[in-house]
C-alpha distance (Angstrom), angle and dihedral (degrees) to the residues before:
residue distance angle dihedral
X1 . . .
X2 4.25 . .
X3 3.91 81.3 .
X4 3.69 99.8 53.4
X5 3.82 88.3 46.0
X6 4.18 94.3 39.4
X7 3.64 100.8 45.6
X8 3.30 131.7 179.2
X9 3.51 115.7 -82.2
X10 3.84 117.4 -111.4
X11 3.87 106.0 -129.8
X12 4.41 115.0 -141.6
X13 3.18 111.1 -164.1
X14 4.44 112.7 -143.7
X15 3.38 123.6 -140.3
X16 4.49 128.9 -167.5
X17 3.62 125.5 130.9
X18 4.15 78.6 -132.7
X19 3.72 119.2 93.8
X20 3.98 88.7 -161.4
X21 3.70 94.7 51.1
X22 3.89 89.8 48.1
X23 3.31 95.7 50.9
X24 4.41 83.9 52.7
X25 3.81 86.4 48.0
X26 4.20 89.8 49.5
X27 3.80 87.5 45.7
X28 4.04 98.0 65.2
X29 3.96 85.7 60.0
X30 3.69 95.3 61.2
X31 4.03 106.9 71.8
X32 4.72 97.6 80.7
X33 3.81 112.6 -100.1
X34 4.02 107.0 -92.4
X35 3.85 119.5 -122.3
X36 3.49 99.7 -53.8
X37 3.19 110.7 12.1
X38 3.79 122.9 116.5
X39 3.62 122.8 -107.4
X40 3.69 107.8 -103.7
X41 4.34 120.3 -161.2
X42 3.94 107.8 -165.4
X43 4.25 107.0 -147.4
X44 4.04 115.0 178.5
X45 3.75 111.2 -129.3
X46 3.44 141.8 170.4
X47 3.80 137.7 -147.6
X48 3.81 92.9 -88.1
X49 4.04 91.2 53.1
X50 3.55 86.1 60.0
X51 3.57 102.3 45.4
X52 3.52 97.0 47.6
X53 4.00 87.5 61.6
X54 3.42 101.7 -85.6
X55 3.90 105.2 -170.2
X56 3.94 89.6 -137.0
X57 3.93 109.2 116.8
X58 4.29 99.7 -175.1
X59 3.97 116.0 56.5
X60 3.76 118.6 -178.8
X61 3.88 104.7 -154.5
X62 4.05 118.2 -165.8
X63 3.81 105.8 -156.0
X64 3.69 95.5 -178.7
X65 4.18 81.6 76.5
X66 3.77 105.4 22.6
X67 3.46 123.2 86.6
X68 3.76 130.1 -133.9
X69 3.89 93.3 37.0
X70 3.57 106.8 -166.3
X71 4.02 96.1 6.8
X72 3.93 78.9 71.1
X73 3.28 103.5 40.0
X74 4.09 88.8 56.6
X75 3.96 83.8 51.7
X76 3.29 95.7 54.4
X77 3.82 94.0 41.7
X78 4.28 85.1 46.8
X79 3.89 95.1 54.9
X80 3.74 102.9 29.0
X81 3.53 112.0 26.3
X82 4.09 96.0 160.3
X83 3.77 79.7 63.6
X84 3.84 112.7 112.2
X85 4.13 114.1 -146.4
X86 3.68 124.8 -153.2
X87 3.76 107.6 -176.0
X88 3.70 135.1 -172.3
X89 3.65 124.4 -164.5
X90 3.74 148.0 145.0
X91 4.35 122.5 -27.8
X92 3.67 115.1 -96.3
X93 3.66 105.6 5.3
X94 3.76 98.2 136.0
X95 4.23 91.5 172.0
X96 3.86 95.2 52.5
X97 4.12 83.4 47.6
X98 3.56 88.3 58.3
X99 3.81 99.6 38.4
X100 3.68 85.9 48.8
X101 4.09 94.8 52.9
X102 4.04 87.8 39.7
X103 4.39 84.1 50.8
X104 3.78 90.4 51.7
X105 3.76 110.9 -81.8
X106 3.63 117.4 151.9
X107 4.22 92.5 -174.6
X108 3.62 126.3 32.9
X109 4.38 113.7 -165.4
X110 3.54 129.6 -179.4
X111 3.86 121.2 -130.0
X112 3.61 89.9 -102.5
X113 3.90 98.6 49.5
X114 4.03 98.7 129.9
X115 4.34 113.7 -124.6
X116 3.59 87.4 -100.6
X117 3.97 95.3 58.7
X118 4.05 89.4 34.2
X119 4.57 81.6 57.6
X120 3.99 90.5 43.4
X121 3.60 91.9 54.5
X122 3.50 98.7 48.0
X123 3.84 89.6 47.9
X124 3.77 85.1 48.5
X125 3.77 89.3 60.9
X126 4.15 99.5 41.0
X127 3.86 85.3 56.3
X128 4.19 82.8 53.2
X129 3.79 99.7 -109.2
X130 3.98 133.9 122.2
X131 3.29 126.4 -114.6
X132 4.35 116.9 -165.2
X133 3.82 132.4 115.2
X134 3.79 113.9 -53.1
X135 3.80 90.2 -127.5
X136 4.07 95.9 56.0
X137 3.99 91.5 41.9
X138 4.00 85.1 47.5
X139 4.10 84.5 54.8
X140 3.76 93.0 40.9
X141 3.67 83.2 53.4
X142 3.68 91.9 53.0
X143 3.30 97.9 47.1
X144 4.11 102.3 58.9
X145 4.28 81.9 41.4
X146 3.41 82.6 57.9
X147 3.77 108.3 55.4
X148 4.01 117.4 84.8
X149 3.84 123.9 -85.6
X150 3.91 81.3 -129.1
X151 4.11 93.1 66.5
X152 3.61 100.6 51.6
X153 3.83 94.2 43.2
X154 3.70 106.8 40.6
X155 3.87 120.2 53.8
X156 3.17 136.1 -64.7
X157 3.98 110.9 -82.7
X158 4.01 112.9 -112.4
X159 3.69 112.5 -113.0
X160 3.84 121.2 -171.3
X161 3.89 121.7 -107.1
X162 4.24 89.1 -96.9
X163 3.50 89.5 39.5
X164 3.81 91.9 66.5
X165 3.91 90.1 36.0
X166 4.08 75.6 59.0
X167 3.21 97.9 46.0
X168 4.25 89.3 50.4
X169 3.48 89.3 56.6
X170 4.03 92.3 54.4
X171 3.36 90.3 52.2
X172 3.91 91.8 62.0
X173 3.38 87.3 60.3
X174 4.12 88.2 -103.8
X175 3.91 126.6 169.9
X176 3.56 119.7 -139.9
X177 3.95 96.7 -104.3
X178 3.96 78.4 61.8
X179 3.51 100.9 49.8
X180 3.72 95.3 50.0
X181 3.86 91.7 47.7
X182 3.76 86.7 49.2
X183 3.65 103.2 46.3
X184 3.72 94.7 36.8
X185 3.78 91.2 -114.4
X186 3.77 146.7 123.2
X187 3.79 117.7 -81.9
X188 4.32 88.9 -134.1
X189 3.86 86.8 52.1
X190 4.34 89.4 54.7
X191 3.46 82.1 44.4
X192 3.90 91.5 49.7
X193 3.94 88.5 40.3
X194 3.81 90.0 49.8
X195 3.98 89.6 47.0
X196 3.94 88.1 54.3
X197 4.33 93.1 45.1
X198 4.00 86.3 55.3
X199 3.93 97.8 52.6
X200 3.63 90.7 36.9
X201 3.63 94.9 54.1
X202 4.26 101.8 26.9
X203 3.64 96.9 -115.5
X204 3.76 132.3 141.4
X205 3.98 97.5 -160.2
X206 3.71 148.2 15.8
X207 3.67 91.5 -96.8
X208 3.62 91.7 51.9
X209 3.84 95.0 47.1
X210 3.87 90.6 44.3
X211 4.23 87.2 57.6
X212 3.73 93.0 43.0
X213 3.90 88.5 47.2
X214 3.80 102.6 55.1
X215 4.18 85.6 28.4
X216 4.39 85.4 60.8
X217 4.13 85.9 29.5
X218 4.02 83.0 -120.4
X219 4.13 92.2 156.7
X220 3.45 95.0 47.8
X221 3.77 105.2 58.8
X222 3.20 108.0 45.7
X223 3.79 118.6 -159.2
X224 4.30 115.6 -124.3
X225 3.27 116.2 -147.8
X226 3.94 136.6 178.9
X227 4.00 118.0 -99.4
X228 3.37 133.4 10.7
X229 3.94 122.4 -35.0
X230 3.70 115.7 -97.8
């Protein structure tokens, strides 16, 4: 019985290229977990930690003082994708809130989210819920009502070798200026590439093809194919 009531604690692991902020972060864990609440240990980690198979399941991730922003959330997502991310960042950035929940985020807090709120929303994700603004999870909702029976039944659509290099990029939250420079290409030909992703996959927008990616597992199976990439 004492170990069903004494559990073990669940260890979240903070992340912010700030020493200040971290020490904030570290600060919420210090007031004892109230009749039932789970027994939360704060570690600080870095992207290496978790890469290297860090054991840690919960990462808080302060964007207002990491760099890379979505770029690192994807990595995260890419190596550890058990991993559960409960990101704060800047005050009325709806996009970023839904890039971050399409990257892997299972909490989204303002800046200004009080310690209380900041422990609540990590307990909301432990106990396997989300916690955003009821406005962007009422879009998000839309969104995957909206896309055809036909796409999430029948298989995945076949995307050339660039177009998944492409369709990387997007996923790190990448213009098209970016892309090019990245993949040593024109910008008209992302554009074109972009063009082709949407048809292929039904959607009207970046967000929407970044959901319906990771939703058919698009980025993460990349198809090989003979001679160069187009």
């Amino acid at each position: 019985m004492c170990s069903m009531r004494n559990p073990k604690p669940i260890r979240v692991g903070l992340m912010s290229d700030e020493p200040i902020r971290l020490e904030g972060l570290a600060s919420i864990f210090e007031a004892p977990p109230t009749e039932g609440q789970t027994a939360l240990q704060p570690l600080i980690v870095c992207v290496q930690d978790l890469l290297n198979g860090s054991p840690i399941e919960y990462v808080v991730v302060d964007l207002n003082a990491t760099h890379g922003n979505m770029e690192l959330l994807t990595t995260i997502r890419r190596a550890r994708p058990a991993i559960r991310l409960i990101v704060i960042g800047p005050d009325g950035n709806d996009e970023l809130v839904m890039q971050s929940i399409i990257a892997g985020a299972r909490a989204y807090l303002d800046s200004s989210a009080s310690p209380q709120m900041v422990r609540q929303a990590i307990e909301v994700v432990t106990s396997g819920s989300i916690w955003a603004p009821r406005r962007l999870l009422s879009k998000l909702i839309d969104r995957l009502l909206a896309v055809p029976d036909t796409s999430l039944t029948n298989l995945s659509p076949h995307l050339t070798l660039r177009e998944h290099q492409v369709l990387d990029q997007i996923l790190m939250a990448r213009s098209n200026r970016e892309i090019a420079r990245q993949l040593g290409i024109e910008e008209r030909t992302v554009k074109a590439h972009v063009g082709s992703l949407m048809r292929k996959t039904g959607a009207d927008n970046r967000i929407e093809l970044s959901m319906r990616a990771l939703n058919l597992s698009l980025a993460s199976q990349p198809a090989s194919e003979p001679g160069r990439p187009s």
